[in-house]
C-alpha positions in Angstrom: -23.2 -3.4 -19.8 -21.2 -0.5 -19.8 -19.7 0.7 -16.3 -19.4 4.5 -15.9 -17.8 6.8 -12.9 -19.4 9.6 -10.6 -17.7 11.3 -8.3 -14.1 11.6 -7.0 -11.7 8.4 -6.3 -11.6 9.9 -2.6 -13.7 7.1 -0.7 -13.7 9.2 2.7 -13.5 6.7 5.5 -10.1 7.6 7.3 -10.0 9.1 10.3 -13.3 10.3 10.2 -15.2 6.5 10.0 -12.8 6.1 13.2 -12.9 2.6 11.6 -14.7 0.8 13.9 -12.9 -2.2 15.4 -10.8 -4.0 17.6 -11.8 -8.3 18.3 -13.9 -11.1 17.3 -17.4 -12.9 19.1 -19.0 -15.8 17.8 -21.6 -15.6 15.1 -25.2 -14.2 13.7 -28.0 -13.5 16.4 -31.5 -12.6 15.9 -31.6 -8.7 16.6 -34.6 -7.4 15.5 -34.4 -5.5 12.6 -35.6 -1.3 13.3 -38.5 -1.5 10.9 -40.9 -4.0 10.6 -41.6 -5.8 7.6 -44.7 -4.3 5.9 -45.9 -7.1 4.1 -48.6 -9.2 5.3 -48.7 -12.2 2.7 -45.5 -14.9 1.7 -43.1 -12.8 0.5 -39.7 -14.5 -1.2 -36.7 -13.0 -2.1 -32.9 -14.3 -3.5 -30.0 -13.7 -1.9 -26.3 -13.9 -3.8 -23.4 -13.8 -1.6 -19.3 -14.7 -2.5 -18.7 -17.3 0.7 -18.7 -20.6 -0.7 -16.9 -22.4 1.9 -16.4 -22.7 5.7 -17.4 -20.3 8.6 -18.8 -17.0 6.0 -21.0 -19.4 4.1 -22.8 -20.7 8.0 -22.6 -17.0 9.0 -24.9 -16.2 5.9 -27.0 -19.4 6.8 -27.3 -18.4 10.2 -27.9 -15.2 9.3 -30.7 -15.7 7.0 -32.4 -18.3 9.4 -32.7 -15.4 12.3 -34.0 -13.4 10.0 -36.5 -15.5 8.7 -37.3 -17.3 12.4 -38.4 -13.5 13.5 -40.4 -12.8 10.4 -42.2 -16.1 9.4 -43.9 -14.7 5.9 -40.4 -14.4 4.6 -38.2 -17.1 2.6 -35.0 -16.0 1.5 -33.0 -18.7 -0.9 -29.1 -18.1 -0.6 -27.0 -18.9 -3.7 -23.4 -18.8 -3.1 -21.3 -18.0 -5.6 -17.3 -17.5 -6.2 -15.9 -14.4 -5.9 -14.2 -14.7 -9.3 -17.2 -15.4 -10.5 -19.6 -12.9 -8.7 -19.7 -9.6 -11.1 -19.5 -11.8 -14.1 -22.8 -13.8 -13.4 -24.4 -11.0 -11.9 -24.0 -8.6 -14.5 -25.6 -11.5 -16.8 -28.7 -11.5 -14.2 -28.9 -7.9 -14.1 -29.1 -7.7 -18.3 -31.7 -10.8 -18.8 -33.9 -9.3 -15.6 -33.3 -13.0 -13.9 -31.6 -10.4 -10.8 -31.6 -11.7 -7.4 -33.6 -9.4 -4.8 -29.9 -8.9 -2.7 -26.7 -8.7 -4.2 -23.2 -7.7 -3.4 -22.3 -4.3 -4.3 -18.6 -3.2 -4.1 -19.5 0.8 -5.0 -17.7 3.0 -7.3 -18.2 2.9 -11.0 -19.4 -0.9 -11.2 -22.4 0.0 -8.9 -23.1 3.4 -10.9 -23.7 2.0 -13.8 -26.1 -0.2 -12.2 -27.3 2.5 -10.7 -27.6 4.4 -14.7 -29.7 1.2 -15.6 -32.1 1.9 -12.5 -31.7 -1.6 -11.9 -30.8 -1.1 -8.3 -33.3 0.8 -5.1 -31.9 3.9 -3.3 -32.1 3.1 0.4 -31.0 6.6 1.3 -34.5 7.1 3.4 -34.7 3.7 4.4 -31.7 3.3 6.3 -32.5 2.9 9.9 -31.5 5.8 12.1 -29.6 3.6 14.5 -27.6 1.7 11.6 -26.9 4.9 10.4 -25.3 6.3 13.1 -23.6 3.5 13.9 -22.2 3.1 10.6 -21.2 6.9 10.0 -21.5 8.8 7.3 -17.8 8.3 5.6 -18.5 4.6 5.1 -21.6 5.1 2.7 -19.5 7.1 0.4 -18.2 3.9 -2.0 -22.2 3.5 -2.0 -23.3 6.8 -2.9 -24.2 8.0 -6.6 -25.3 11.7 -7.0 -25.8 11.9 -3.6 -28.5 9.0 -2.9 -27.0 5.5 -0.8 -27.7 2.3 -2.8 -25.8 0.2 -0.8 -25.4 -1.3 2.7 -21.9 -1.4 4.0 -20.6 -5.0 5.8 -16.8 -4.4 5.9 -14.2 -1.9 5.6 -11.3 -3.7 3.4 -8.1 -1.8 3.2 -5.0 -3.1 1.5 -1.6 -4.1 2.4 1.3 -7.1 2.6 0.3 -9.8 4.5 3.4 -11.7 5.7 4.8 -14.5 7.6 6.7 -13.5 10.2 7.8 -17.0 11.3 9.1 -17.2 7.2 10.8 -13.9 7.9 12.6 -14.7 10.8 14.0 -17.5 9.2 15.5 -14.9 6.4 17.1 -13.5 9.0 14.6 -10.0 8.3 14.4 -7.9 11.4 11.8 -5.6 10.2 9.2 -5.0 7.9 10.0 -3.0 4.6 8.5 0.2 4.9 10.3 1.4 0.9 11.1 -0.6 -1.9 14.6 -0.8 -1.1 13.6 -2.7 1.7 11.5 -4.7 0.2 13.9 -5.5 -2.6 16.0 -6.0 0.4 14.0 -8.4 2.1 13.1 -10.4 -1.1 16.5 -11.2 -1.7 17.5 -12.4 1.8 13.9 -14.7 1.3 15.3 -16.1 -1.7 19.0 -16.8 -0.2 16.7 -18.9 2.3 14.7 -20.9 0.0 11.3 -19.1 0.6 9.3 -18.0 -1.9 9.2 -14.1 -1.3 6.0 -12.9 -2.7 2.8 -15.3 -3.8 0.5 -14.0 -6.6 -2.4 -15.1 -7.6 -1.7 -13.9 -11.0 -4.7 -16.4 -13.1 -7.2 -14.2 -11.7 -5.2 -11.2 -13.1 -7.2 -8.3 -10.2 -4.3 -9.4 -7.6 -1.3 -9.0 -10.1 -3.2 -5.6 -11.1 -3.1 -5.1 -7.2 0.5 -4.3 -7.5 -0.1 -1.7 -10.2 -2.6 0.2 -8.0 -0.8 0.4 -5.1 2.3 1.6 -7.5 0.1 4.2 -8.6 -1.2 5.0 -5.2 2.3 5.8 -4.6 3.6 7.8 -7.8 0.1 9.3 -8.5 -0.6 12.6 -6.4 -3.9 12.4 -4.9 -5.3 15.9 -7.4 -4.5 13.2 -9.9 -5.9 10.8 -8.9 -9.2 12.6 -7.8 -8.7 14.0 -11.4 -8.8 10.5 -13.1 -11.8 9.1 -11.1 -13.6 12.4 -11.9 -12.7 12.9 -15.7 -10.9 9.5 -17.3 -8.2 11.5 -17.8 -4.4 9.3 -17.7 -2.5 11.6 -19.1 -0.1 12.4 -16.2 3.2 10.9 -16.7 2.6 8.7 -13.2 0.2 6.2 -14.8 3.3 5.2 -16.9 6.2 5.4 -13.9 4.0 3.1 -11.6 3.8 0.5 -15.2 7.6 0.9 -15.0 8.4 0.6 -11.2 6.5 -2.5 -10.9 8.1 -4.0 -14.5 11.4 -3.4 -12.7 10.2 -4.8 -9.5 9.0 -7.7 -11.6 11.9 -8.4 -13.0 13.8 -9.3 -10.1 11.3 -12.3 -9.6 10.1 -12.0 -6.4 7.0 -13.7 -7.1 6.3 -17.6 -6.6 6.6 -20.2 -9.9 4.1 -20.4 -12.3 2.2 -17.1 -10.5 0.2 -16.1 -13.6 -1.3 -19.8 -13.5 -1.7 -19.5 -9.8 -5.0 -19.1 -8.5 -6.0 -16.1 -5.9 -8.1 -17.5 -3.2 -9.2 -21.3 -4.0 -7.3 -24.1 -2.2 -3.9 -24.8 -0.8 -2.0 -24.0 -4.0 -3.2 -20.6 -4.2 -1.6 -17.5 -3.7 -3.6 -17.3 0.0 -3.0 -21.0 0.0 0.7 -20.7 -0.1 0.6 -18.2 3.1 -1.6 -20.5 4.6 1.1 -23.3 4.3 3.9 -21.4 4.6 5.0 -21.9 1.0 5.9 -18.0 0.5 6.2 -15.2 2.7 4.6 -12.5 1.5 1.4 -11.6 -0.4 -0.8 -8.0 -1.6 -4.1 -8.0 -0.4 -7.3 -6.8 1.6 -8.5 -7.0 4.7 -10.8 -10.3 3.9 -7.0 -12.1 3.7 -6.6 -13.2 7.2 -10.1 -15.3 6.8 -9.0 -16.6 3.5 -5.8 -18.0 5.0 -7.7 -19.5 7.6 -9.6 -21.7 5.6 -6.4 -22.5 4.3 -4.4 -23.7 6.7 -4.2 -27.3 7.8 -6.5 -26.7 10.8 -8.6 -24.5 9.1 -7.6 -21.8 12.2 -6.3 -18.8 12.2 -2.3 -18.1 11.1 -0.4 -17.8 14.5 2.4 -15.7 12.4 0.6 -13.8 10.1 1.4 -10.4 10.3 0.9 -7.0 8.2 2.7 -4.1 6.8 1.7 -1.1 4.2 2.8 -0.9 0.5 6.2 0.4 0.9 7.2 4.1 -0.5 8.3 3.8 -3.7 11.5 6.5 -4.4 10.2 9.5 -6.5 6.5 8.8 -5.8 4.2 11.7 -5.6 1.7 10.4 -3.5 1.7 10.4 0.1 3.6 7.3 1.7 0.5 7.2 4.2 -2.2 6.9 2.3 -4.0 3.7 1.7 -6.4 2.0 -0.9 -9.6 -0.4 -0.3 -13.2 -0.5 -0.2 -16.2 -2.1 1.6 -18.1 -4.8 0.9 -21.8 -4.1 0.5 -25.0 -5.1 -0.3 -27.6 -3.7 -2.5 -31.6 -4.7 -2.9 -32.9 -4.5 -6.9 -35.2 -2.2 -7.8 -38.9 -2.6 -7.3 -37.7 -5.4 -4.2 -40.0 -5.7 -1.3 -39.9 -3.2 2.0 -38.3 -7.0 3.5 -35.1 -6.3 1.3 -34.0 -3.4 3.1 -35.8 -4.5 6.4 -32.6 -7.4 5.9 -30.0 -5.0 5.3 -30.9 -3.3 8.3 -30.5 -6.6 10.3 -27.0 -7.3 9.1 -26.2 -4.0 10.2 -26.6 -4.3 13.5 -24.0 -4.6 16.0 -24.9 -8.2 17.1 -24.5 -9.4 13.3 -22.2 -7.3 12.3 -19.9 -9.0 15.4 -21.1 -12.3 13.7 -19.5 -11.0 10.6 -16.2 -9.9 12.0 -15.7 -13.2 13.5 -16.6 -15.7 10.8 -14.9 -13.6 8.2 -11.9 -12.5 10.2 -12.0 -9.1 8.6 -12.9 -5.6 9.5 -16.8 -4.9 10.3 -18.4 -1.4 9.0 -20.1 -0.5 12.1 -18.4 1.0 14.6 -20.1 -0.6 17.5 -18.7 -3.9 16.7 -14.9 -2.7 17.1 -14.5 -5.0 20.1 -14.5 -8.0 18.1 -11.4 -7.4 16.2 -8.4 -9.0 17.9 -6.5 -10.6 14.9 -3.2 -8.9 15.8 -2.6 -8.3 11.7 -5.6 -6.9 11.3 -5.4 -4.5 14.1 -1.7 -3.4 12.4 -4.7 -2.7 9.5 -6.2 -0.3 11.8 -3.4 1.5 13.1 -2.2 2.1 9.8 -5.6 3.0 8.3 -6.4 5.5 11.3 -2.9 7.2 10.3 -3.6 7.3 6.3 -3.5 10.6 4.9 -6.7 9.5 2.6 -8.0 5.9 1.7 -8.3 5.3 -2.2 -10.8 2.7 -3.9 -10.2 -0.3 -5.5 -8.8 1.3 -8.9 -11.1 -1.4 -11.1 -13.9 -0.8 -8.9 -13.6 2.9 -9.5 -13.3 3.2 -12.9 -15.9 -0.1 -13.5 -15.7 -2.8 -15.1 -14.4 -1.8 -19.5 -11.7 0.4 -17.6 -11.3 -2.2 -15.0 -10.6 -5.0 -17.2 -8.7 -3.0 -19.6 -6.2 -2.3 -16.7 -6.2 -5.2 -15.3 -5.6 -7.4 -18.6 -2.4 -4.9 -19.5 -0.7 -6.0 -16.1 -0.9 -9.2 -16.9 0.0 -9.2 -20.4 3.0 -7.0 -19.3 3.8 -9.6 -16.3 3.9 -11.8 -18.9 5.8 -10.3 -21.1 3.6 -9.8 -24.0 3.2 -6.1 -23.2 5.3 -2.8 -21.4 4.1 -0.4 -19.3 3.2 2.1 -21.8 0.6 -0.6 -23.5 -1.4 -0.4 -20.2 -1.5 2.9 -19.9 -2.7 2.8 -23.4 -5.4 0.1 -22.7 -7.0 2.0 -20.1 -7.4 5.5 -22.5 -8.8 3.4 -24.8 -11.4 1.8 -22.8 -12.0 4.8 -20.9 -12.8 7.0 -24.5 -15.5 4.2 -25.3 -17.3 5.3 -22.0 
């Protein structure tokens, strides 16, 4: 399957989604869905979902077993599956026509192409009126292709280091970096202290390609980046300076041993594994981080010391220090799925479940009535941020989908790794991008 872009890199839910958040209450609750479910008979649908472990993967159960309590006719068989893992076996269930009725969608040029195949339903129409409102219009925009919503938004997932501040004050750091200097500054007093500065979950290459976005966020203007999302074009020199800041941040090692063999997100040696257990200080992620970690840590609660800053400015960088990048979660029905599919989307949306979902997950819920349940204090530093950012960018290998994607995010690591410069990923990408 070939992924394609529509449509500008600006995702636009800044200031005008108001974000939506603010503390966390406990979990799913049967609110009845706006529209009833049309169908009289048994009707059974499949339901693929990335929490595999702890308090997401009961929120889903739970969940699912409200929804199916208050509409009797309906069985809906969950299959978890590993986030790694998600876009690879789903794209294989999309091309043999073995789909499952709900899936996740993550927007941009992944779910276009989807989109292209008409293998997905526009919900545009079918959206409830009160989700909608209470969702805003900003938020659907990763979900939008040519102006029709195929996607229902769960979380708002902005990027950013998460850090330990009990780690920090042990390196003697007063303050978090807010340029590369500083961080440069702040790595080296880490490492005078013993700590690992920086953990990377480099085996699963997307968070080492993290730190090339966010380097691009910085050098790249946003007319060139709007420009690239819209026309594949990587020609300005920016795409090459952001390959050669982060080679020269590289080189000063501020990431943990053995971080290209290092696992993202699965168990205690992982890259969130090693916040979790206070084996590094720092790492580069989204907004699902703080749940992550807390299914890391030896109680399985919350980190006490986690905190949060944004990616520093990086000196000679033509994008604005403000802005931000991310996306949201979603889900999406296939097409031809019963009226029930979207009836379900509608359900998660609510304020009740979307609470639910801020808890368990400890991350940032897309409807804007649910703010009150956000009181993790790192990822209300999130929100501060995010309500300040000049404009919010997506996910660069969700944007440009999944040839471009992988294209960029295999150069990063082959240049982490010293089997490639900067230049070679800059040339990756082109190439990938001119076979569509």
């Amino acid at each position: 399957m070939q992924w394609k872009v529509k449509g500008p890199a600006l995702v636009a839910l800044g200031a005008s989604l108001s974000l939506a958040l603010a503390g966390c209450a406990g979990g799913a609750t049967g609110t009845t869905s706006s529209a009833p479910a049309t169908s009289a008979g048994p009707v059974t649908m499949t339901f693929w979902h990335n929490s595999t472990t702890g308090d997401g993967k009961k929120y889903w159960e739970d969940t699912v077993a409200a929804y199916t309590k208050e509409h009797p006719n309906v069985t809906i068989n969950i299959q978890a599956i590993q986030n790694e893992d998600m876009d690879g076996k789903l794209q294989t269930a999309l091309n043999s026509g073995d789909d499952p009725t709900i899936f996740m969608a993550r927007g941009g040029g992944k779910l276009a192409d989807v989109v292209a195949a008409d293998q997905v339903l526009d919900i545009t129409d079918k959206i409830s009126p009160e989700v909608k409102t209470a969702l805003g219009d900003g938020i659907f925009s990763a979900f939008t292709v040519d102006g029709k919503i195929y996607g229902m938004p769960t979380s708002v997932l902005p990027g950013g280091i998460y850090y330990s501040k009990d780690l920090f004050a042990k390196a003697g750091i007063t303050a978090t970096p807010t340029t590369f200097e500083e961080l440069n500054a702040a790595v080296d007093k880490l490492k005078a202290a013993g700590i690992a500065p920086i953990a990377l979950g480099g085996k699963d290459a997307w968070p080492a390609a993290h730190w090339y976005y966010f380097m691009a966020l910085r050098d790249c203007s946003k007319d060139v980046m709007d420009k690239a999302a819209a026309e594949k074009d990587f020609s300005d020199p920016c795409w090459l300076k952001a390959g050669e800041d982060l080679k020269a941040f590289a080189d000063t090692e501020p990431f943990n041993k053995g971080y290209l063999t290092t696992s993202a997100q699965q168990g205690a040696g992982s890259s969130a594994g090693m916040i979790a257990n206070h084996k590094a200080a720092m790492e580069l992620m989204g907004a699902w981080n703080p749940g992550v970690i807390a299914d890391l840590t030896p109680d399985k609660k919350a980190l006490p010391d986690l905190g949060w800053f944004p990616f520093p400015a990086v000196s000679g960088g033509a994008g604005d220090p403000t802005a931000m990048m991310g996306g949201s979660d979603g889900f999406a029905c296939r097409k031809n799925a019963p009226a029930e599919c979207v009836d379900f989307l509608n359900f998660i949306a609510s304020k009740a479940n979307q609470e639910g979902y801020a808890t368990a997950f400890k991350t940032l819920p897309a409807n804007k009535d649910a703010k009150s349940v956000v009181t993790d204090p790192a990822l209300q530093d999130v929100l501060a941020s995010y309500d300040k950012a000049a404009y919010v960018m997506l996910w660069l290998d969700t944007m440009y989908g999944q040839n471009v994607g992988n294209a960029l995010n295999g150069g990063v690591v082959n240049m982490l790794a010293g089997k490639g410069q900067p230049a070679d990923i800059v040339a990756a990408v082109k190439s990938a991008a001119a076979k569509g």
